[in-house]
C-alpha positions, 0 to 999 in steps of 0.5 A: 183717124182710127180712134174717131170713126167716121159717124154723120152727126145731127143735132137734137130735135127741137134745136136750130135749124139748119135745112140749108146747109143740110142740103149740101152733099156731106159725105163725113161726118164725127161726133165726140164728147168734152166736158159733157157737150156732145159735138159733130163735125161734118164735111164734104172731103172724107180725107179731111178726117186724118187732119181733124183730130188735132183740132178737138178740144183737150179731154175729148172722147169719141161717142156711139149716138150721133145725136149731138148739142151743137153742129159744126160744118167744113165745105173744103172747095174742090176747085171744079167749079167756077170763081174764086176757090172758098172753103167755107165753115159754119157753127150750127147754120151760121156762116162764121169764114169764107177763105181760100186757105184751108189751114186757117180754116181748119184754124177757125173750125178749132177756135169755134170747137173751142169757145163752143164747150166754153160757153155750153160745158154744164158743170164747169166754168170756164174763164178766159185766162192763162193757168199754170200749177206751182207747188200745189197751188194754180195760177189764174192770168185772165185776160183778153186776146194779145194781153200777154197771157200766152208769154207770160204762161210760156215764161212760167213753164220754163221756170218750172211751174206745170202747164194747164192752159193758155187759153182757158182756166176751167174751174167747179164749183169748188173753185179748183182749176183743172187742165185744159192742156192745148198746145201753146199759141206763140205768137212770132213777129214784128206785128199782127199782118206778119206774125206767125203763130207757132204751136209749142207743147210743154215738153218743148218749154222745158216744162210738162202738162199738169195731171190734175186739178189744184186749188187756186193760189193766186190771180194776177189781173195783168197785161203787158206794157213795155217799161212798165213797174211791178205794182200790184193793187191787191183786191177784195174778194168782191173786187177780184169776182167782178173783175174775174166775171168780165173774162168768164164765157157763160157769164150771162148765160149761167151767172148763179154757177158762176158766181159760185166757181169765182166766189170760191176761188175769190175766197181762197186766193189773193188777187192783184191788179197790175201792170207788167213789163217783161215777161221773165220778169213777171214770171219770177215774181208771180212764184215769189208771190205765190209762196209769199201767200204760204207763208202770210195766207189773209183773205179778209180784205185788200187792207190786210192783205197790204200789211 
């Protein structure tokens, strides 16, 4: 990895300790800055470093001190010893997979990468939900794992709309989304032990990555449900931050930046609740809405807005 060198991070004095796992024979070792939280990765196999890289969060940038906020640790098991061969990885001294596949490792140690600059990113505010831009304006799909977010998102960036994120909507305090473009996860297959998880960028949709941030237009509070109507339940603005605040990561951990990113986007955008059938379907109808709000922009309550 030519433009990550290899550096043995370790993490600020008065942090968690990790004694334990410090023990063990590292021999690489990288450290990279996103959204001002400093990262290291370390493991025992130095050629692992070549397949690292697509694991770092979007906007990463390689940095000199090897001091850093949060440690991450992957043993990949050279099969010499004996048992059953694990590989193995851990956030700070916590233990979060033991597996013999190395790819779902690599899976989680991302995953974890992840949700770490989530909850830790000090001057942003990230929201579990799917974002893409359409005209000047962003869209907001929060929701859980499996609401759909991903298919919905997909089915946007091939109308046309600029991808942000399928996974995060990462907001200031102005209430403004900005990208954090990850490749795609679509999810393929009848079910959750078949399926296959397929990494698709925009380019391949049809579609292409947003270059900056937008204001937030609309937030669709929506989740699949085959044969389901298009109803939307317009919300207040104090309605749409509590229901927003139940998909915000630091939530508890930074609730006054909070508040102040979702008041901002509650202010300034119209929020629905509804279910969804189809996916297409939807996604024709959250950009007719989106430019409907243009032309009708009332933010005062959920009356008015129904008029």
């Amino acid at each position: 990895m030519s433009c990550l060198p290899s550096q043995m991070p370790h993490l600020r004095p008065g942090s968690e300790r990790t004694e334990r796992i410090d023990r063990f024979a590292w021999t690489v070792g990288m450290c990279f800055d996103a959204f001002d939280v400093r990262i290291g990765v370390r493991s025992n196999e130095p050629l692992l470093l070549e397949r690292l890289e697509p694991c770092l969060p979007p906007g990463w940038t390689p940095v000199a001190s090897p001091v850093v906020d949060q440690l991450f640790s992957l043993w990949v098991d050279d099969g010499r010893g004996p048992g059953r061969r694990l590989h193995r990885v851990y956030a700070g001294r916590a233990s979060r997979l033991r597996t013999p596949d190395l790819g779902q490792a690599l899976d989680v140690l991302e995953s974890e990468i992840r949700q770490c600059v989530a909850a830790r990113a000090p001057e942003r505010v990230f929201v579990h939900a799917g974002v893409v831009g359409w005209r000047g304006r962003a869209i907001l799909i929060p929701g859980r794992s499996r609401s759909g977010k991903t298919t919905l998102v997909a089915e946007l960036v091939k109308e046309g709309a600029s991808y942000f994120s399928d996974e995060f909507a990462v907001l200031d305090r102005q209430g403004h989304v900005h990208p954090f473009a990850k490749p795609l996860s679509i999810r393929e297959g009848p079910c959750e032990v078949h399926e296959i998880v397929r990494r698709r960028h925009p380019g391949e949709l049809g579609g292409r990555s947003a270059p900056g941030a937008l204001p937030v237009g609309l937030v669709a509070l929506t989740a699949h449900r085959a044969g389901a109507g298009w109803g939307p339940s317009w919300l207040t603005c104090g309605e749409a931050v509590l229901e927003m605040l139940a998909h915000t990561v630091p939530a508890r951990l930074r609730p006054e930046a909070c508040l102040e990113a979702l008041g901002a986007v509650a202010a300034r955008a119209r929020v629905f609740r509804c279910e969804r059938g189809e996916a297409w379907e939807a996604a024709r109808a959250l950009l007719g809405m989106l430019e409907e709000t243009e032309r009708s922009p009332c933010r005062e309550t959920g009356e008015e807005e129904m008029r």
